[in-house]
TORVEXVO-28336 format. One record per residue (C-alpha): residue in one letter; z, x, y. Coordinates in steps of 0.25 Angstrom, whole numbers, padded with zeros to 4 digits, always signed. Example, Ala and Ser with C-alpha at 12.3 -4.5 7.8 and 13.67 -1.06 7.14 Angstrom:
REM residues 2
A+0031+0049-0018 S+0029+0055-0004 
***
This chain:
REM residues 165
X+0000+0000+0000 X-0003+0006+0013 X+0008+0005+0024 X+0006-0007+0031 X+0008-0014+0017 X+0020-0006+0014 X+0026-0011+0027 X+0023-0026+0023 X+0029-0024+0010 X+0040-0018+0016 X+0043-0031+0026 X+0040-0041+0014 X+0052-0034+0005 X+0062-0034+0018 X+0058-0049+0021 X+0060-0052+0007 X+0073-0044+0009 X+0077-0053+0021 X+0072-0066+0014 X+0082-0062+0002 X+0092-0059+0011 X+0091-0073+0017 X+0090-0080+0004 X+0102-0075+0001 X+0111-0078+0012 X+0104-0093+0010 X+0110-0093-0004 X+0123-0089+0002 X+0123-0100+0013 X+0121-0110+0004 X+0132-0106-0004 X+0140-0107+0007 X+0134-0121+0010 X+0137-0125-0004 X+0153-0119-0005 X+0155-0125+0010 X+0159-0112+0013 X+0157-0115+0030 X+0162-0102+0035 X+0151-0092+0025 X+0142-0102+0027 X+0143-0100+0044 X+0140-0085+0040 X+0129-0086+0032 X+0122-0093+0042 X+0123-0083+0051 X+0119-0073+0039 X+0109-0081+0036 X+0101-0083+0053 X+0104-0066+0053 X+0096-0066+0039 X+0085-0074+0046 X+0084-0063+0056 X+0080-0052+0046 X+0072-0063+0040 X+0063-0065+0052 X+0063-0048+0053 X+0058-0047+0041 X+0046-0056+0043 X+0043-0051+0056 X+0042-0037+0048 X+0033-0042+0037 X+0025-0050+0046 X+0022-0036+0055 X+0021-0030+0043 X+0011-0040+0037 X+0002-0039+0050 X+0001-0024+0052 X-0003-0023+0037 X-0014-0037+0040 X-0019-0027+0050 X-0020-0014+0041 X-0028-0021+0033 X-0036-0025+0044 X-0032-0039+0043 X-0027-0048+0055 X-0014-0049+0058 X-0011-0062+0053 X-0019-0059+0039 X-0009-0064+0029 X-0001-0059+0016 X-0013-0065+0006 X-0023-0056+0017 X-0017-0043+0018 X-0013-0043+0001 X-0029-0038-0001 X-0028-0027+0008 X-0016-0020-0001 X-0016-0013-0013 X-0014-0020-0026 X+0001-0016-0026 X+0002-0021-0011 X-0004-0035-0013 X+0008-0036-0024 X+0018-0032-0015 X+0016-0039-0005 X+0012-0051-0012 X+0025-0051-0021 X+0035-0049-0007 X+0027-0060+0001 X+0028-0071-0013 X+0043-0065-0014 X+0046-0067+0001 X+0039-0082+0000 X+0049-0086-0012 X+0061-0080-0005 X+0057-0088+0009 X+0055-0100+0000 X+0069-0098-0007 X+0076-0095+0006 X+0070-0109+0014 X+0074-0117+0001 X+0090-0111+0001 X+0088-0113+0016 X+0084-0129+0014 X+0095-0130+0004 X+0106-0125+0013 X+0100-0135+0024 X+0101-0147+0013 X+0115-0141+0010 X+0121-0140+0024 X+0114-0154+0028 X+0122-0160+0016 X+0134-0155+0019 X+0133-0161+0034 X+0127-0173+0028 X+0141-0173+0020 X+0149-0170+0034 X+0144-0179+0041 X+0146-0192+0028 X+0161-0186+0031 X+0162-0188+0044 X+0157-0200+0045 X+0168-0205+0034 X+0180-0196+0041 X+0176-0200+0054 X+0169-0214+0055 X+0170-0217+0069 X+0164-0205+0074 X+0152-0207+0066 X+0151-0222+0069 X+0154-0230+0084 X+0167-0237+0082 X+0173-0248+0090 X+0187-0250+0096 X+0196-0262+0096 X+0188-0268+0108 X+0173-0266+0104 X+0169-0254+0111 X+0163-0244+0104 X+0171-0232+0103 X+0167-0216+0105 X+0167-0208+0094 X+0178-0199+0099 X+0186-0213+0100 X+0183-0217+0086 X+0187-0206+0081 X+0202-0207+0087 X+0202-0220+0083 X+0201-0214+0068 X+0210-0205+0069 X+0220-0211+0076 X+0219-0224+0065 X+0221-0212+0054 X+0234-0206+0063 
***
């Protein structure tokens, strides 16, 4: 492979590093989502929007990598993976191929935990929000006072607690 190659292979492994990487700390979020364990779960959002950072990085990279080596092979800059895989040696064109599938499966593994964690957390307020709703009726409805008036929901919510005191 000549060098412009090399350097694509090289950003395709790393982005498949940082995809990997992300994937991981996906898993592990939805652990936390799963155990209810609020606190970890907190931090692996932050772990998880830094991890996205590298993420994008690491595309920009291959994308630079992917347009300098379209233009060694005389191509324009926008040629695309299915393109430039003539121009390269046998063992490039199986390379690169191999790291572009790979980094395809690992995206569509990472946007599948990704929409599970989404479901997940969506339950668990759709499950907060059922709770409130039976703890704390009045705040969820419009009440009414002794005279007819509709009450505020600040106002129906004394009037529940004081009837429990």
């Amino acid at each position: 492979m000549n060098d412009p190659a090399q350097e694509l292979v090289t950003a395709l492994r790393d982005e498949l590093r940082q995809y990997g990487t992300l994937l991981g700390l996906i898993e592990q979020h939805q652990t936390f989502i799963v155990e209810r364990r609020t606190q970890d779960l907190l931090e692996a959002v932050d772990a998880v929007n830094a991890q996205t950072i590298a993420v994008e990085a690491a595309r920009h990279a291959r994308e630079c990598s992917r347009r300098s080596l379209a233009l060694a092979l005389g191509l324009p800059e926008q040629a695309k993976f299915s393109e430039l895989l003539p121009g390269l040696s046998a063992a490039g064109r199986t390379m690169v191929q191999a790291l572009v599938d790979e980094n395809n499966l690992l995206l569509g593994r990472i946007q599948q935990r990704a929409r599970q964690n989404q479901m997940l957390l969506r339950r668990s307020l759709d499950l907060m929000q059922q709770f409130m709703e039976r703890l704390f009726p009045s705040v969820c409805s419009t009440g009414y006072d002794g005279t007819g008036r509709r009450m505020e929901p600040a106002a129906a919510l004394r009037r529940v607690y004081e009837a429990v005191v």
